[in-house]
N, C-alpha and C positions, 0 to 999 in steps of 0.2 A: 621260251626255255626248252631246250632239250631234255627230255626226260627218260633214258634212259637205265636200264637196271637190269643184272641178269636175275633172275628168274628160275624157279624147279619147274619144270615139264612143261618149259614151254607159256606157262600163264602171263596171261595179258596184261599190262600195266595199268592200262586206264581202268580197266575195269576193277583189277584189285586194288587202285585208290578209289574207284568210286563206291566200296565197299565197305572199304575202310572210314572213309567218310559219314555215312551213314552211320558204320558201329558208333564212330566217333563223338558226334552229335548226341547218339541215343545216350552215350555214356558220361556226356555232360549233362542231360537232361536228370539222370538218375541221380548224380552229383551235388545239383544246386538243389534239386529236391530235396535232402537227405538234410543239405547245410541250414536252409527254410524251414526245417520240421514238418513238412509237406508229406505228401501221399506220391512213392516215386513212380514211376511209369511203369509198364512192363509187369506187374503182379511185385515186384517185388516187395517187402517190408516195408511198413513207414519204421516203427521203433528203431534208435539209434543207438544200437548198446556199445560202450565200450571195452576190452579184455588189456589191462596192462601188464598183462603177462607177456613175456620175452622181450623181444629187443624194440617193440614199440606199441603203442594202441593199433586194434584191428577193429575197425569198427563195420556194422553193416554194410556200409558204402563203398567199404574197399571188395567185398565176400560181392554184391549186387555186381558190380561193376566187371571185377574180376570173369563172373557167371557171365555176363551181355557182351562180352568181346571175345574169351575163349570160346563160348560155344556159337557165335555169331561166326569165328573165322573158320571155325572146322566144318559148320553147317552150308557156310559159302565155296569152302573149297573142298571137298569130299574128299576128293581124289591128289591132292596136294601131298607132294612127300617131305610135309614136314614136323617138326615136331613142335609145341607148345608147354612152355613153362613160364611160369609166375610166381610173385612174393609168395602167395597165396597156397601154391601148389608144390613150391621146392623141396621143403619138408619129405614130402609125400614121395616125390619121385627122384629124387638124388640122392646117390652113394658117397660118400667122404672121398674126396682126389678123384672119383671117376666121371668123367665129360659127359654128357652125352651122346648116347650113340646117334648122331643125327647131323647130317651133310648141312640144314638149313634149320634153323630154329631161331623162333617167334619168342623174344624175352618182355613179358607183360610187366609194368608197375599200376596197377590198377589204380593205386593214390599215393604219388609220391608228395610230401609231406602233410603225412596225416593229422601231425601235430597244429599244424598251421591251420589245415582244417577245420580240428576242433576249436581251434580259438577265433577262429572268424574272421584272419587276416584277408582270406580269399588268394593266399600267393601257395597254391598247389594244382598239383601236375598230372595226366595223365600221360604214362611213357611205355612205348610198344616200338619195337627195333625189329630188323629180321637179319640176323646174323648167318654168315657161311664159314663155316671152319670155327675162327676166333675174330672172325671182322667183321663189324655192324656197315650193312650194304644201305640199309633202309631206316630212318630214325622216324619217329611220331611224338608228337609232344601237345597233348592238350592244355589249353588252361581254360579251364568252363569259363571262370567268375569273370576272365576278359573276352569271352569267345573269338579266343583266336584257338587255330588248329595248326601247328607247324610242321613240314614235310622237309622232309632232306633226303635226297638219293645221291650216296655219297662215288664222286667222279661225275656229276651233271648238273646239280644245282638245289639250292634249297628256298623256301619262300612260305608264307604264311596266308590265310585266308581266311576269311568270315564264314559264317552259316549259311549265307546265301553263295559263297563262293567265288566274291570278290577276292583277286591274289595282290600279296604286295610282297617287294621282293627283299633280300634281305639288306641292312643296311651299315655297316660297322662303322664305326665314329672316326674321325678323321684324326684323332690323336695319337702322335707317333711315338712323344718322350715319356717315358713311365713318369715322371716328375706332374703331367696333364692328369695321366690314366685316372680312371675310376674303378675301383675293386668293388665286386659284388663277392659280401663274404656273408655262408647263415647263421643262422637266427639261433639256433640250438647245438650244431654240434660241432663245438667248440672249448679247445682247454687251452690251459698256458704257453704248451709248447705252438701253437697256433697262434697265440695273441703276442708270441715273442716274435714270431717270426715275420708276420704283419707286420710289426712295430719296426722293423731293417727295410723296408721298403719305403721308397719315396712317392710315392703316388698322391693326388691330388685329392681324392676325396672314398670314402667308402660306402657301400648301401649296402642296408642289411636285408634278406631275401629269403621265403621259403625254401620253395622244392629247389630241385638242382636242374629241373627244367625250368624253372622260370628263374634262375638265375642267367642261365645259360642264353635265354628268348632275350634278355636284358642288353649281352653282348650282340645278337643279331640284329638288333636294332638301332642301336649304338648309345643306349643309356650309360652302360657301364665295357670297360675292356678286357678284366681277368675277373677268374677264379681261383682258389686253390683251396684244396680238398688235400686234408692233414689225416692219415688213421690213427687212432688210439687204442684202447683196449679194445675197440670193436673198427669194423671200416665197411665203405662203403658197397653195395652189393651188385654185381651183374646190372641187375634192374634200374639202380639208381641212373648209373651212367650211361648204359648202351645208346640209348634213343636221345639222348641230348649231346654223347660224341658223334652218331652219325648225321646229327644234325650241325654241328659247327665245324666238321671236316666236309660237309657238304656245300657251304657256305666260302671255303676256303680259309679257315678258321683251324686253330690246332685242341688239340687233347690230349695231352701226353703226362708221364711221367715225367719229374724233374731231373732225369736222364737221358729224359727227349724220347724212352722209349713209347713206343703207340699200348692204348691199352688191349688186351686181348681179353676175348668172354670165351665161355663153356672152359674151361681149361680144366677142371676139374672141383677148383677152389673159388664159388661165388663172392667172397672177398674180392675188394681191389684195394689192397695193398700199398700205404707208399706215401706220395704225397706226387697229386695227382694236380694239372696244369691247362685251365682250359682261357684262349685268349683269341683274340681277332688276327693278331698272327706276327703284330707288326712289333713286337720286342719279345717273342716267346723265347729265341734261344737267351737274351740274355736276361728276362726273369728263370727260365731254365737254372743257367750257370749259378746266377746270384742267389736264388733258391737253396740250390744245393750244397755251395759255400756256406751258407749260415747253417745249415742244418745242421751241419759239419759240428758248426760252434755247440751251436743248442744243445744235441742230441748225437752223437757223435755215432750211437748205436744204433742209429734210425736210418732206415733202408730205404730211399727212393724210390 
């Protein structure tokens, strides 16, 4: 597999995966620890406290985890011209509509579905992208509780591998008629106008799924062949999505808006807005179309 990526100032590939690898590891270690009621590595906390305040549970394990990759990547690359942002840390460092001032930036999800987390289904995610401009070059996708670690470098290939570093490559299921398809659709956020819209599709079977990385890992493999991701009163953030679109555009896989347009990060607004499309490839324009014809029906005022 060709692994190519462009790169800030020149840094080496290999090595900045095999960096990341290690973070990667260390941050599943922290992870299963926290989920076991364990003592996690690293010094950090055993206690596992909850805050349901804002727009989800924040628990130790996301704060632990969050700390072992941001300060692991700036410690690794000193001299690196990029920037780092996180769930964790957006609050803190972002202006309302203003982008980031920064050519290359690292968008962390420390634990994406925390919910899932807390209940003990084991279907959540670690997701770390490295974006240039508004386009994710580089996706990461942990899932501790199945120790697979998945890599996507988008324009040269993507593929998944164990803790010891055996790779397997990606696989999308050979089903070409949506009428076969398998929709992976989540577990929690979800309303009406969602469960109408599902219900105009003819697909063959549904599974219900944490994080939006391991739904997405679901498609790479060929368990399942679409997504769709509906906004409501709230929608989906930078973080959720980066690392799991440049892993299924890496793949040869699509990720778009039901306008077909690609999604763009840092733009000023962490929302992503819409109703978002992520598939193996092989009927996206016309779940695309047919998408957006119903929405038409549904929701007349709802924006793609």
């Amino acid at each position: 597999m060709k692994k190519e990526v462009e790169l800030p100032d020149a840094l080496n590939l290999d090595e900045l995966l095999e960096k990341l690898r290690e973070l990667c590891w260390g941050a599943a270690d922290i992870l299963k620890a926290y989920s076991k009621g364990e003592k996690p590595p690293f010094g950090f906390p055993q206690v596992l406290s909850i805050d349901d305040e804002g727009e989800g549970p924040v628990t130790a394990a996301d704060l632990a985890v969050n700390s072992w990759l941001l300060d692991g990547i700036r410690k690794s690359f000193p001299l690196a011209k990029w920037s780092l942002i996180s769930e964790e840390t957006a609050k803190d460092k972002l202006l309302k509509d203003v982008p980031i001032d920064a050519d290359w930036l690292w968008i962390l999800d420390p634990l994406d579905g925390t919910k899932d987390f807390l209940l003990g289904t084991g279907e959540y995610a670690v997701h770390l992208a490295l974006v240039k401009g508004n386009k994710p070059l580089l996706g990461i996708v942990l899932i501790p509780e199945l120790e697979e670690l998945w890599f996507g470098i988008v324009g040269s290939g993507a593929w998944y591998e164990d803790r010891l570093g055996n790779q397997k490559p990606i696989m999308f299921s050979a089903r070409e008629e949506i009428s076969t398809m398998v929709l992976v659709a989540s577990r929690s956020h979800r309303d009406q106008r969602l469960e109408k819209l599902i219900a105009t599709l003819p697909f063959a079977e549904k599974k219900i799924i944490g994080s939006v990385g391991c739904k997405v890992t679901k498609i790479l493999k060929g368990e399942a062949d679409f997504y769709i991701s509906l906004s409501g009163k709230t929608a989906p953030k930078d973080w959720d999505m980066a690392a799991p679109d440049a892993l299924i555009q890496s793949a040869g896989g699509f990720f778009t808006h039901a306008n077909k347009e690609k999604l763009r990060y840092n733009t000023g607004d962490l929302n992503q807005w819409g109703c978002l499309i992520a598939s193996h490839g092989k009927q996206h324009e016309y779940l695309c179309k047919k998408i957006k014809s119903e929405l038409l029906i549904i929701d007349p005022s709802f924006l793609v």
